[in-house]
N, C-alpha and C positions, 0 to 999 in steps of 0.2 A: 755393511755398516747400518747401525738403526739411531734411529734422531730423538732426542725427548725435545719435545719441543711445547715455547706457550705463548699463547697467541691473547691479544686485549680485544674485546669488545671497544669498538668505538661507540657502538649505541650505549654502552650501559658501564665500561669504564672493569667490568670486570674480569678477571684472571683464566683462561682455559688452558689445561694440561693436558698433554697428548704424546702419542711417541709413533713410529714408522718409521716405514726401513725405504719407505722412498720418499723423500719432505716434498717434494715438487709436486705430486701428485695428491699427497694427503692434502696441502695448501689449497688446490685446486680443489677439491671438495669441498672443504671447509666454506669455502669465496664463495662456489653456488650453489650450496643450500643444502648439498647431497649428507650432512653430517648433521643425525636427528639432535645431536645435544648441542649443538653450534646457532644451528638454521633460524632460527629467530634471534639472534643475539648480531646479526650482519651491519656493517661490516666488520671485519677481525683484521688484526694487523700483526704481525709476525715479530716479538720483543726480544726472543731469546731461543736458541736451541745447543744444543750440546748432542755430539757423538758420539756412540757407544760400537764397540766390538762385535759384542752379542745381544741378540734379542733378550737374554736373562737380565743380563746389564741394566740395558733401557726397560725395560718392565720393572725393574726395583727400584730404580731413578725416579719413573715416573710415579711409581708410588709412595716414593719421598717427597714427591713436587708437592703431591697432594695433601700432604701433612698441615699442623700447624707451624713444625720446623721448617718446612720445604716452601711455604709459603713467605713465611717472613726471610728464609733465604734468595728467595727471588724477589722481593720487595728491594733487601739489600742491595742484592748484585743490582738493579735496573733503579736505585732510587732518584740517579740526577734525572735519569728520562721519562718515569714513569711522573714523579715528583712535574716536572714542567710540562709532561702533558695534561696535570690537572688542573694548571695553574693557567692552560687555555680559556 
């Protein structure tokens, strides 16, 4: 099984996309520091992930996420939560 997963910056409120075939572990990176395009952007908090079959799968997913479509499609799916985490 492989995970597309996206994680928020709590410092800075912004969106990361990522995917792995073991979420526990990648998360564990992410948290301390070990992940060069994350590690200043700490803490990150875990909004959304979805499971894929195959590694091809999650690789084309997360290159969807990245899109301007896949962006505002994750805006949609997460807006009551993402919406009242702004309003903190």
């Amino acid at each position: 099984m492989y995970y597309v997963y996206v994680l928020r910056s709590e410092r800075d409120g912004n969106l990361y996309v990522g995917y792995s075939s073991d979420l526990q572990k990648r998360l564990e990176l992410h948290a301390t520091g070990r992940v060069l395009s994350t590690e200043h952007r700490r803490p990150l908090e875990l909004v959304y992930y979805e499971g894929c079959i195959n590694q091809q799968d999650a690789l084309h997913r997360e290159k969807y996420m990245k899109t301007a479509y896949g962006k505002r499609y994750i805006w949609n799916r997460l807006k009551e939560y993402l919406g009242s985490q702004n309003e903190e």
